[in-house]
C-alpha positions as CSV (number, residue, x, y, z in Angstrom):
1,X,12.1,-61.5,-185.9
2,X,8.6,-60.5,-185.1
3,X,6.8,-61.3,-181.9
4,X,4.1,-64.1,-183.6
5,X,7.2,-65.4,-185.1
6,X,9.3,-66.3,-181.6
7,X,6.2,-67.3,-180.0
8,X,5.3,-70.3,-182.9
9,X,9.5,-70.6,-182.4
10,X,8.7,-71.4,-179.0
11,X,5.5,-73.2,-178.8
12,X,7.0,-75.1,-181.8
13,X,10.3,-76.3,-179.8
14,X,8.3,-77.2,-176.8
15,X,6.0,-79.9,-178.7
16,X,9.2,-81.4,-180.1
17,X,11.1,-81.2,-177.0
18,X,8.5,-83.7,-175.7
19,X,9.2,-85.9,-178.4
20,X,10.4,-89.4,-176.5
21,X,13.9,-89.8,-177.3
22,X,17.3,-90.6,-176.0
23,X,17.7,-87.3,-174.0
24,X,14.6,-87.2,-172.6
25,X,14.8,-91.1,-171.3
26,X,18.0,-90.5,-169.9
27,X,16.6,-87.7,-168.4
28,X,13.9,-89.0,-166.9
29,X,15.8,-92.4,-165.7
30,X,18.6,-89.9,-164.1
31,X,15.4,-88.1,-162.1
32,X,13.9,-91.8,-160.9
33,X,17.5,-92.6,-159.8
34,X,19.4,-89.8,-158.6
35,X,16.6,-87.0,-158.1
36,X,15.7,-83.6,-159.5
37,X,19.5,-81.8,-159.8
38,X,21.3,-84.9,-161.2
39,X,18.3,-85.0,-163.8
40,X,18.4,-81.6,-164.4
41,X,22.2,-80.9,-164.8
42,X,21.6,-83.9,-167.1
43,X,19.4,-82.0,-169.3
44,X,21.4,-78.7,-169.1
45,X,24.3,-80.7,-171.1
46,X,21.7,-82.1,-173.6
47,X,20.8,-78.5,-174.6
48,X,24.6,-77.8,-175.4
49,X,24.8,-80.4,-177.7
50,X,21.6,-79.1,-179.3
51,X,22.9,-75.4,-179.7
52,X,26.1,-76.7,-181.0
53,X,23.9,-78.4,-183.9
54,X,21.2,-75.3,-184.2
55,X,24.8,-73.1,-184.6
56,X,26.1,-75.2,-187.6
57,X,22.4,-75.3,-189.3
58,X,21.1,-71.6,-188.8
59,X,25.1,-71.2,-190.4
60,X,24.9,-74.2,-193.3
61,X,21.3,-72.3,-194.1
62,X,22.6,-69.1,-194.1
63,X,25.6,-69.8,-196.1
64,X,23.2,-71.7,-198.7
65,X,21.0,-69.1,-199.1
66,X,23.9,-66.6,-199.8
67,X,25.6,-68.6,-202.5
68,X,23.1,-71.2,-204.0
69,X,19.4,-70.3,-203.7
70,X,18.8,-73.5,-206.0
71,X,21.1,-75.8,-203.7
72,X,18.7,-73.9,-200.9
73,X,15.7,-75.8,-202.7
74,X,16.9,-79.0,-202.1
75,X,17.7,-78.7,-198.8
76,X,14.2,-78.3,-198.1
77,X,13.1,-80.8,-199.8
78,X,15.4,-83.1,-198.0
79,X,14.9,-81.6,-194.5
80,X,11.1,-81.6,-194.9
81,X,11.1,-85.4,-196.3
82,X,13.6,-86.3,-193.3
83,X,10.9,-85.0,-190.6
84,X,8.4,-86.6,-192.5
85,X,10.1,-89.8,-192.1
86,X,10.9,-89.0,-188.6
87,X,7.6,-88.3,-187.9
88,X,6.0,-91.9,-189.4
89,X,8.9,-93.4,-187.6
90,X,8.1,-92.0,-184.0
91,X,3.9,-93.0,-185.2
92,X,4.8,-96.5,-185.4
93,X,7.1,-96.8,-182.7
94,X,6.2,-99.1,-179.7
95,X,6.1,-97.2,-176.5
96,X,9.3,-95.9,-174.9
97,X,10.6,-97.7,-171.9
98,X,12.8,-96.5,-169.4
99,X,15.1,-99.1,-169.2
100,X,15.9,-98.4,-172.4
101,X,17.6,-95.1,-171.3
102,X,21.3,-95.1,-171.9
103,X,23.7,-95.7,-168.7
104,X,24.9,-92.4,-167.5
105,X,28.3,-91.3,-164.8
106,X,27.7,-90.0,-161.5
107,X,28.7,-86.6,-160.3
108,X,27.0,-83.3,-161.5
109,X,29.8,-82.7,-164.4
110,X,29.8,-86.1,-165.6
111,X,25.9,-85.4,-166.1
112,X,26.5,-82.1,-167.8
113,X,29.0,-84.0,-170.0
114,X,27.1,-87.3,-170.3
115,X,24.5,-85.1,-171.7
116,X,26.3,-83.1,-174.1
117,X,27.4,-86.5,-175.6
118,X,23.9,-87.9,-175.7
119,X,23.5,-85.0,-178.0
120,X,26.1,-84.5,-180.1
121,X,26.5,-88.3,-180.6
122,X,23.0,-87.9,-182.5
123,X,23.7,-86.2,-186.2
124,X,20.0,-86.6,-186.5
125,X,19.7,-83.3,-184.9
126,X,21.3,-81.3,-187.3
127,X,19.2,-83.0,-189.7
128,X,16.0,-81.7,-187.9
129,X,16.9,-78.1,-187.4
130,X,18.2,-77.8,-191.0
131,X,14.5,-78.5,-192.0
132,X,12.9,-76.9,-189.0
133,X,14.5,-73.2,-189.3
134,X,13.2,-72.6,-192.6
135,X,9.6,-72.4,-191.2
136,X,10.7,-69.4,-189.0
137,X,13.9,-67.3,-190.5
138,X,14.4,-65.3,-193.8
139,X,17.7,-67.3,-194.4
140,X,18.1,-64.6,-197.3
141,X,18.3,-61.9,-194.5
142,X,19.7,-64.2,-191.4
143,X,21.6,-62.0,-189.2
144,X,23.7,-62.6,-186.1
145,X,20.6,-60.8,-184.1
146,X,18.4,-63.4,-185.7
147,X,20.9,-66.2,-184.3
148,X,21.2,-65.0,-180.8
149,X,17.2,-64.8,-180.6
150,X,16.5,-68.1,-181.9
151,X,18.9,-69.6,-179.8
152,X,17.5,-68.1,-177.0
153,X,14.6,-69.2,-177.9
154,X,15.0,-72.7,-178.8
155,X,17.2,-72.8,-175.4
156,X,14.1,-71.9,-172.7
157,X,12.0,-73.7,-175.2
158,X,14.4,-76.6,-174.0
159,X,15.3,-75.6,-170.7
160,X,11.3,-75.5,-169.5
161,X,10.7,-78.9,-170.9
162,X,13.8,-80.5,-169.5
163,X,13.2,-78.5,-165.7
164,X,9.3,-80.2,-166.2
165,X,10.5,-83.6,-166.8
166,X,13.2,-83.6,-164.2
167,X,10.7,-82.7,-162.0
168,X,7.9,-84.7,-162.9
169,X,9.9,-88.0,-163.3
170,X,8.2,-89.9,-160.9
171,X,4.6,-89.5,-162.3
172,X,5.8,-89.5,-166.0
173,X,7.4,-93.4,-165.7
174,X,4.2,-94.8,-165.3
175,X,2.5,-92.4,-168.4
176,X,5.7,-93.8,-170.4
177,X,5.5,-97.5,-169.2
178,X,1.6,-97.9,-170.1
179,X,0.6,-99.2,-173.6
180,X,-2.4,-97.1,-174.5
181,X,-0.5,-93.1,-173.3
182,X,3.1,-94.1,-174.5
183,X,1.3,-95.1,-177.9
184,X,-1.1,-91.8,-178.2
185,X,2.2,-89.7,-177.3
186,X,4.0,-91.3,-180.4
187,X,1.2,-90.6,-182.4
188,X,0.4,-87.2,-181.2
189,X,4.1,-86.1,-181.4
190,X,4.8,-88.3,-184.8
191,X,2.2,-86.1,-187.1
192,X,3.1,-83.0,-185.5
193,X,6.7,-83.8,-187.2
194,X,5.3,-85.6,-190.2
195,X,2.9,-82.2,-190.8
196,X,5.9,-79.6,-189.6
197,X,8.0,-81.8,-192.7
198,X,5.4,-81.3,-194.9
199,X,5.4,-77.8,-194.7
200,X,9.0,-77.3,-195.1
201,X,9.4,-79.4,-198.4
202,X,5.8,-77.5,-199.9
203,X,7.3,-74.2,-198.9
């Protein structure tokens, strides 16, 4: 993996890590209640899900590009039309709310396990890396080196945005909460996905 390479890896994952979404609500309404730890240790557990999902795409990939290049094809297509859907989805959406975070245990391991959950409980992650990778790995040449560098990767890529909002959780509700910045942030972040989709299924 090449230096350009991990840095769009990066910069790519922090964009999407913004993305309003389950995680990051329950985040944020674990910072406004509880403060920065609780909200942190929150979003340590939400990245564990994630790697468990990244894991069993950068392995579905590389197992479809070693015995079906064809079968490869359409998972592309698929991926890429997924995150295109995604991405009109979170354009149209009406502006998160934080009371629509999901309720979440007390106690720092219930947070680390709360947050696993929020992530694993979501197969729509899977979904996204299986048509995100593609844009930065030779799946005919994925190696175990390649793994362990994207996932640490993708995992400060995480980590950073999560430590960010955790932090910031008091000035973010009211960003979230009004109309006009909630709705430019769905935009924003809905044709970065829409365009990233695009890519995949043209590549």
């Amino acid at each position: 993996m090449t230096l350009i390479t991990a840095g769009s890896l990066f910069l790519a994952t922090l964009i999407f890590a913004v993305t309003p979404g389950p995680g990051t609500l329950a985040v944020i309404g674990r910072g406004l209640a509880q403060g920065f730890w609780p909200a942190f240790i929150l979003g340590i557990g939400l990245t564990l899900g994630d790697m468990l999902f990244l894991w069993a795409a950068m392995l579905s990939l590389g197992l479809i590009a070693e015995q079906a290049a064809g079968l490869f094809q359409w998972v592309r297509w698929i991926g890429g039309g997924y995150l295109i859907y995604l991405g009109i989805q979170t354009f149209r959406a009406p502006p998160p709310s934080v009371e629509s975070a999901p309720a979440i245990g007390r106690g720092w391991w219930k947070s680390l396990v709360a947050g696993c959950a929020i992530s694993c409980t979501n197969p729509k992650v899977i979904l996204f890396y299986l048509g995100f990778l593609p844009l930065f790995l030779d799946l005919a040449v994925l190696s175990l080196s390649d793994m362990l560098w994207v996932t640490l990767i993708i995992q400060i890529a995480l980590m950073v945005v999560l430590f960010g909002i955790s932090l910031g959780a008091h000035r973010l509700r009211p960003l979230l909460v009004r109309g006009g910045v909630g709705r430019w942030i769905n935009r924003i972040s809905g044709g970065v996905m829409g365009g990233v989709g695009a890519a995949v299924a043209s590549s």
